[in-house]
C-alpha positions as CSV (number, residue, x, y, z in Angstrom):
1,X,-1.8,20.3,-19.2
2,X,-2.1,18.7,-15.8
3,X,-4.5,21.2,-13.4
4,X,-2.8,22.7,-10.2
5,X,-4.0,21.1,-7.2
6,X,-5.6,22.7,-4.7
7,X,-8.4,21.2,-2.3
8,X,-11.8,22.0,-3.4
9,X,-13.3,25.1,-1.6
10,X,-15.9,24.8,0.7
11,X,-18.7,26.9,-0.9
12,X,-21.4,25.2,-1.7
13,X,-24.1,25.4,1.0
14,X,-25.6,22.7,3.2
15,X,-28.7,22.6,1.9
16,X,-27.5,21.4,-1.4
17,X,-26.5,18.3,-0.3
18,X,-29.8,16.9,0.8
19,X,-31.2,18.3,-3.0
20,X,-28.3,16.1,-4.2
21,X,-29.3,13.3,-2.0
22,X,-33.0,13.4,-3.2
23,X,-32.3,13.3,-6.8
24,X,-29.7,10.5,-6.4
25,X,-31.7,8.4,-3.9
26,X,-33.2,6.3,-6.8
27,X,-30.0,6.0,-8.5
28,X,-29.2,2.0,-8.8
29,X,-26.4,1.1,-6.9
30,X,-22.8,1.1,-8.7
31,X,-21.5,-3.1,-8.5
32,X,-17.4,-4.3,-9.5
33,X,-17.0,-4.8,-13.0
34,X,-13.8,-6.0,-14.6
35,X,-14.2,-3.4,-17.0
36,X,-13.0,-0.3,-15.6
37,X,-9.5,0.5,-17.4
38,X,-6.6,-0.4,-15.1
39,X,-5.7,3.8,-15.5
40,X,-9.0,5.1,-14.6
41,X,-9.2,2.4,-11.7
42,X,-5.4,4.4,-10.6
43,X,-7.4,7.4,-10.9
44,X,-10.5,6.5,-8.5
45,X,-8.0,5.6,-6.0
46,X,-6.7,9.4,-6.8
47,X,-10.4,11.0,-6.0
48,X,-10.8,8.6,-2.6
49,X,-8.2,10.3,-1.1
50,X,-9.2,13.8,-2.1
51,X,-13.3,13.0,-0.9
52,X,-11.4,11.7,2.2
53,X,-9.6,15.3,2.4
54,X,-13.1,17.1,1.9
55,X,-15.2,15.4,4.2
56,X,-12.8,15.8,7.2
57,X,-13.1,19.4,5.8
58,X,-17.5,18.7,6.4
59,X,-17.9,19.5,2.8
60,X,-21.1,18.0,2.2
61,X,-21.1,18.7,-2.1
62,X,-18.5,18.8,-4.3
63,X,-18.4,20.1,-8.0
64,X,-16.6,17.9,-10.7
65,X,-14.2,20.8,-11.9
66,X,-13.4,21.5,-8.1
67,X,-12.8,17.5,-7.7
68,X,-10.7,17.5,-10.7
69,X,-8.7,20.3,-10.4
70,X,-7.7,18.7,-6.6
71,X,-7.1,15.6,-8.2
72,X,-4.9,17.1,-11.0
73,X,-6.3,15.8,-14.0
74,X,-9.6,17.9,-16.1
75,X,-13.3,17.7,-15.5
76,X,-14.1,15.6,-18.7
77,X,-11.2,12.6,-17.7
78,X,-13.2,12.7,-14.0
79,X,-16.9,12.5,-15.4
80,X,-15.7,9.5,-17.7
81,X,-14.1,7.8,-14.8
82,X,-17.3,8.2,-12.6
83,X,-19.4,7.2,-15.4
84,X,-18.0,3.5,-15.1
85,X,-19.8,3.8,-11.5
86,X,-23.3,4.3,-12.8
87,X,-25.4,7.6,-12.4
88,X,-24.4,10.2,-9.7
89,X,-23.9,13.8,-9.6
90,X,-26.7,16.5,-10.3
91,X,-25.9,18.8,-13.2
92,X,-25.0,22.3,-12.5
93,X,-24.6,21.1,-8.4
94,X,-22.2,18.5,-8.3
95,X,-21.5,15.1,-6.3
96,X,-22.9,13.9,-2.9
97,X,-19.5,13.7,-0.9
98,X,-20.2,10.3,1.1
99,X,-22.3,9.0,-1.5
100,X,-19.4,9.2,-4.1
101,X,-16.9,7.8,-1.4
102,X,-18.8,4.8,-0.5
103,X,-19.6,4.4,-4.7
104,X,-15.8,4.7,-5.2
105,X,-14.8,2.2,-2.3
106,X,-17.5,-0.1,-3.9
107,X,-16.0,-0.2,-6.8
108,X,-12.5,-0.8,-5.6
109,X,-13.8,-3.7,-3.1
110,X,-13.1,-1.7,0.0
111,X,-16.4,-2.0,1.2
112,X,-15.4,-5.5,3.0
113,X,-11.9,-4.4,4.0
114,X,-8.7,-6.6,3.8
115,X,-6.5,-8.5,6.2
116,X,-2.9,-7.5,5.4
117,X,0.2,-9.4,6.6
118,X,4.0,-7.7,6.1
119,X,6.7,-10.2,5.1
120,X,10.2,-8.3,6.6
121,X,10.6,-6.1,8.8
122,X,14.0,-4.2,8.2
123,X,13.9,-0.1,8.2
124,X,11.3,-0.6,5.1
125,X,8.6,-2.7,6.7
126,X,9.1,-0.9,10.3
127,X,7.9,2.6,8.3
128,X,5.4,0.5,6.6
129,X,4.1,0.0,10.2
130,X,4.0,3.2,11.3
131,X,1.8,4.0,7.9
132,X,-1.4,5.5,9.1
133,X,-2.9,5.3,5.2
134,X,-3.8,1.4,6.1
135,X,-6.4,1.5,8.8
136,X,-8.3,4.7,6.8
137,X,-8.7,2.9,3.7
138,X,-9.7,-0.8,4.8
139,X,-6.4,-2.0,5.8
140,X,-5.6,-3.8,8.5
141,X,-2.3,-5.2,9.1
142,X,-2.8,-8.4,10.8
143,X,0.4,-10.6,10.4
144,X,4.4,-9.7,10.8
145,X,6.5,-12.0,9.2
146,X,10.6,-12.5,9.4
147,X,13.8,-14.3,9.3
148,X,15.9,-13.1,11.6
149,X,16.8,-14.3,14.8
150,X,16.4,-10.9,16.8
151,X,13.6,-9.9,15.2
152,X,11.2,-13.2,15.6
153,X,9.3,-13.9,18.5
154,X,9.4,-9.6,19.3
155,X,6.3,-7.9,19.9
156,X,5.3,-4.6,17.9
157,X,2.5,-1.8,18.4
158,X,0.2,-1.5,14.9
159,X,-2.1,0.5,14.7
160,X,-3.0,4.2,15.7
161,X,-4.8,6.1,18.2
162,X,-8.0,6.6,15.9
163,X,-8.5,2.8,14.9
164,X,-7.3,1.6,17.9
165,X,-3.3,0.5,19.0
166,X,-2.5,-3.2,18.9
167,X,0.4,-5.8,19.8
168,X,1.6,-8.2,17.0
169,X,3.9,-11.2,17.4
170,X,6.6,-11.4,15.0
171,X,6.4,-14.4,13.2
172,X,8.8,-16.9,11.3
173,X,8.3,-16.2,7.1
174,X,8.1,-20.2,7.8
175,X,5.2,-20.2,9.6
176,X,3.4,-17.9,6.7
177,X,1.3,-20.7,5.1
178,X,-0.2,-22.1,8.3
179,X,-0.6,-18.9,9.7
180,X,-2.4,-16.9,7.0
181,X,-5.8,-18.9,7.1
182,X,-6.3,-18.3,11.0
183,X,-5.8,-14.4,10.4
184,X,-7.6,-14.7,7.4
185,X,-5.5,-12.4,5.6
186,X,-6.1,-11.4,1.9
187,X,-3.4,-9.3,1.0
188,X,0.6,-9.7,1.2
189,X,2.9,-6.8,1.4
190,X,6.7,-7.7,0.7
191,X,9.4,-5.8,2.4
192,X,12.3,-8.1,2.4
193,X,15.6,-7.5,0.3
194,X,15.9,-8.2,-3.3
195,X,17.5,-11.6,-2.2
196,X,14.7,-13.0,-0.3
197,X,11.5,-11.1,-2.4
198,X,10.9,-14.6,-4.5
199,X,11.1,-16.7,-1.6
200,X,8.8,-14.5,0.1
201,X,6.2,-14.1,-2.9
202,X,6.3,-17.7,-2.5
203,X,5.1,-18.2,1.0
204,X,2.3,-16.1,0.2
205,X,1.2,-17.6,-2.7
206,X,1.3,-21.1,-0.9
207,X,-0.4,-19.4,1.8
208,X,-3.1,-19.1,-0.6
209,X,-2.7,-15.3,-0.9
210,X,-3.0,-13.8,-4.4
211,X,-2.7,-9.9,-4.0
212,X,0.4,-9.1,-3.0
213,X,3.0,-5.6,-3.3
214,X,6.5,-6.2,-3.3
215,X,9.2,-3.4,-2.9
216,X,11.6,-5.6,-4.3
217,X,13.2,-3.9,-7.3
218,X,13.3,-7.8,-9.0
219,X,9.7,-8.7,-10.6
220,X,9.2,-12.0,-8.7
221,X,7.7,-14.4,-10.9
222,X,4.0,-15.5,-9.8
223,X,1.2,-18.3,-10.9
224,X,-1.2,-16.4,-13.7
225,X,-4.1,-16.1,-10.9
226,X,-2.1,-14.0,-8.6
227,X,-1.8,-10.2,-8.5
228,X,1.2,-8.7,-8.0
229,X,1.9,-4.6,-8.4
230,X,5.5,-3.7,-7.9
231,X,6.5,-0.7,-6.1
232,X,10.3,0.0,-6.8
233,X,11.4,4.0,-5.7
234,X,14.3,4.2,-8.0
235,X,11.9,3.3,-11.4
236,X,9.6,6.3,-10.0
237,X,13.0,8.7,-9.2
238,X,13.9,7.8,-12.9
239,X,10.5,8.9,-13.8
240,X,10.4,11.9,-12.8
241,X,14.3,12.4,-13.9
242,X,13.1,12.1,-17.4
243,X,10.2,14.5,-16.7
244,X,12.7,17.1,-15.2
245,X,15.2,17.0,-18.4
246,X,12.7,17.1,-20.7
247,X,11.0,20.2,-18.8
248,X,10.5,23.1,-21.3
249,X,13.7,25.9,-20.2
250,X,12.2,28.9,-18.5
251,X,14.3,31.7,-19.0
252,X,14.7,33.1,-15.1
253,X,16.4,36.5,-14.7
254,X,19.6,37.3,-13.1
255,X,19.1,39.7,-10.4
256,X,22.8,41.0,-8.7
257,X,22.3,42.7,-5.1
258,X,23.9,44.9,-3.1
259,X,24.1,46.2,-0.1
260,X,23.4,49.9,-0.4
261,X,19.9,49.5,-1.5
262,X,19.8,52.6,-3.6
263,X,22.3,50.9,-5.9
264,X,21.7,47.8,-7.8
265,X,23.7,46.1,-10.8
266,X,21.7,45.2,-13.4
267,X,24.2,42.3,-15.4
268,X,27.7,41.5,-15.0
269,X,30.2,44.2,-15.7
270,X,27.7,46.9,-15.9
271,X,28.6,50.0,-13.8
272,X,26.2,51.3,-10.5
273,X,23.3,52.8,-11.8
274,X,21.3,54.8,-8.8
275,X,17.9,54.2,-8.6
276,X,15.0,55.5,-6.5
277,X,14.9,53.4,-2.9
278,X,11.3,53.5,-2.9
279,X,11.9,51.5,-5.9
280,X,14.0,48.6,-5.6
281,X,13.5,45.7,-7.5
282,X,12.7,42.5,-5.7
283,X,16.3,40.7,-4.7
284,X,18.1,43.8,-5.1
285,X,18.7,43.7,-0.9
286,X,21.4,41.5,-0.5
287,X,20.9,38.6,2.1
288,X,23.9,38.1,4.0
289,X,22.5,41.3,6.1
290,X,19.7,38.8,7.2
């Protein structure tokens, strides 16, 4: 069973984290390996943004089971996953907050940051601008790519207040394989219609770009060396269809109101039964007098 999720609490004193910090000082440092499953990789994405939560919260040290339960999956699942980063954590304390971040970031080759240029800018890649979740984990959008007439040549603020606002050029998709090398841009994030995803994926694999994240519901067909991961909303809505009709049925109790509050009816059909006002059951105060 999946744990709630709740941020972890903020108990553990200061002082912990510089004993956590001695004992891991002489820790060797965690490198990329191709090994790490493709699931638990999902799942250190999963703890980056709950260590983000924490440390804007100043927690200093965080326990596994507090980590996992924020994260939603158990303690055991966690500790494998970390174990693929090499030896951290002090048993019976728990994990150095910024020491497991930047371990974590390592790992996931955030540590250098990536350029990131957006092919379409309809009402998708216009949110997709507006998406603060770029610049605070290594993103930075560098490039704006279109088609259309009224949209090319048109300038458009990136960027935020905290990493620093920005004007960008909108560019013609044409211009996407010259243009990628001076912006040195390693990562392509494809926003067009269905139509136009291919032709798009294209440009950016002739641009010499070989991660890249369509929205495209089609699976655009790419060289074996390139990395594509396919975001399409309706597959995930379907997803969690099948999770809601498959949901175990809770039986949930059928409470009638009233309006006189020393009255309530208990089922369909059944006649007033008084009852003692100091009493009344939860929902037996009917809300139209609110």
């Amino acid at each position: 069973m999946t744990a709630d999720r709740r941020q972890p609490g903020a108990e553990t004193a200061r002082a912990t984290a510089s004993g956590v910090r001695r004992q891991q000082h002489d820790a060797p440092v965690a490198t990329r390996t191709p090994s790490i499953p493709k699931a638990t990789v999902t799942r250190l994405a999963d703890y980056l943004r709950v260590l983000a939560a924490v440390a804007e919260r100043r927690i200093l040290v965080v326990s596994s089971e507090d980590l996992a339960v924020a994260s939603g999956v158990g303690s055991a699942t966690l500790r494998k996953d970390l174990s693929f980063l090499g030896p951290m954590g002090v048993r019976g304390v728990g994990y150095d907050v910024a020491r497991l971040r930047a371990r974590i970031e390592l790992a996931l080759g955030l540590d250098r940051g990536h350029r990131v240029v957006l092919v379409g800018l309809g009402n998708l890649g216009s949110a997709l601008i507006g998406y603060e979740g770029f610049a605070r984990r290594g993103f930075t959008l560098v490039g704006l790519f279109d088609v259309a007439p009224d949209v090319v040549g048109t300038t458009v603020s990136v960027g935020t207040a905290a990493d620093g606002c920005r004007e960008l050029t909108v560019r013609h998709a044409r211009d996407l394989a010259s243009a990628a090398a001076d912006l040195g841009a390693t990562v392509g994030v494809v926003a067009t219609p269905d139509a136009a995803a291919q032709s798009a994926v294209d440009a950016l694999v002739d641009a010499g770009i070989d991660c890249i994240l369509s929205f495209a519901s089609i699976d655009p067909v790419t060289p074996p060396h390139v990395d594509l991961r396919r975001v399409d909303l309706a597959v995930e809505l379907q997803i969690l269809s099948f999770a809601n009709a498959h949901k175990a049925q809770r039986p949930r109790p059928v409470r009638s109101t009233c309006r006189d509050a020393a009255t309530v009816l208990t089922t369909p059909g059944d006649t007033a039964t008084p009852v003692d006002p100091d009493r009344v059951p939860v929902g037996a105060h009917s809300r139209t007098d609110r």
